[in-house]
C-alpha positions as CSV (number, residue, x, y, z in Angstrom):
1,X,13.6,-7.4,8.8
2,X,13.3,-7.9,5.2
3,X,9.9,-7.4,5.1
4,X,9.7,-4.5,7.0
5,X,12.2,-3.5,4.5
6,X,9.9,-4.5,1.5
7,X,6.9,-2.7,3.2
8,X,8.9,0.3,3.2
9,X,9.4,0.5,0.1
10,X,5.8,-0.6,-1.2
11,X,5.0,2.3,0.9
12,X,7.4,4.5,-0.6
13,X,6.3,3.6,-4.1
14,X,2.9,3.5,-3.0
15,X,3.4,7.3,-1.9
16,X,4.4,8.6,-4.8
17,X,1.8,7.0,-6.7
18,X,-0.7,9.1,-4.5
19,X,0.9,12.2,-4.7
20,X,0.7,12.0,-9.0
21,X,-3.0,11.4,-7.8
22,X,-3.0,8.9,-10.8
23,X,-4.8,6.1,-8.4
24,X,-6.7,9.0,-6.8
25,X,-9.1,7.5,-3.4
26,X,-8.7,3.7,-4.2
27,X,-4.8,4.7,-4.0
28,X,-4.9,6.8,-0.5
29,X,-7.4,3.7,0.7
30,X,-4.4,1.2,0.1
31,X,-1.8,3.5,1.2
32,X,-4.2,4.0,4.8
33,X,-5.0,-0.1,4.9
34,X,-0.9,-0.8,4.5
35,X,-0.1,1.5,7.3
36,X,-2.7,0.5,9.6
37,X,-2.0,-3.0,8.8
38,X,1.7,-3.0,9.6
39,X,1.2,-0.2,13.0
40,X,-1.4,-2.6,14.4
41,X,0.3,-5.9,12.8
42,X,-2.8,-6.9,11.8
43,X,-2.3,-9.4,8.6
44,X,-5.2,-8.9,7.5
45,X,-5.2,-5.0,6.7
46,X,-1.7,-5.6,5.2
47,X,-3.1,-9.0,3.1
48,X,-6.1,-6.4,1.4
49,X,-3.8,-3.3,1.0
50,X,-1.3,-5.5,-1.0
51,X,-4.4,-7.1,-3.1
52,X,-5.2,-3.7,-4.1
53,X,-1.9,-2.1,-4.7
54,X,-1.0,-5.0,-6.8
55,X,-4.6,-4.7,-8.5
56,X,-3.7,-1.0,-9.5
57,X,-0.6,-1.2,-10.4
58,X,-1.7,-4.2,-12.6
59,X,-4.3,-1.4,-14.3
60,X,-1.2,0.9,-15.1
């Protein structure tokens, strides 16, 4: 539960990130491997969307 509850807002920040189109396609790219990752539970989707959102928001 709590990470759903982290995910959600990850995706939440993530999302408004995109929308300032500060990250432009590198952004919308983690934002699509997150939510792939976590419909399809696949780990491994999630693991590399996280490695870049934390890579960009690193840049900021």
């Amino acid at each position: 539960m709590i990470v759903g509850e982290l995910l959600k807002a990850v995706m939440a920040l993530g999302i408004e990130q995109a929308m300032q189109l500060r990250y432009g396609a590198l952004g919308l790219l983690c934002l699509f491997l997150l939510g792939v990752g976590f419909r399809a539970r696949n780990a491994t989707c999630m693991s590399i969307g996280a490695v870049i959102f934390v890579i960009l928001m690193t840049q900021a």
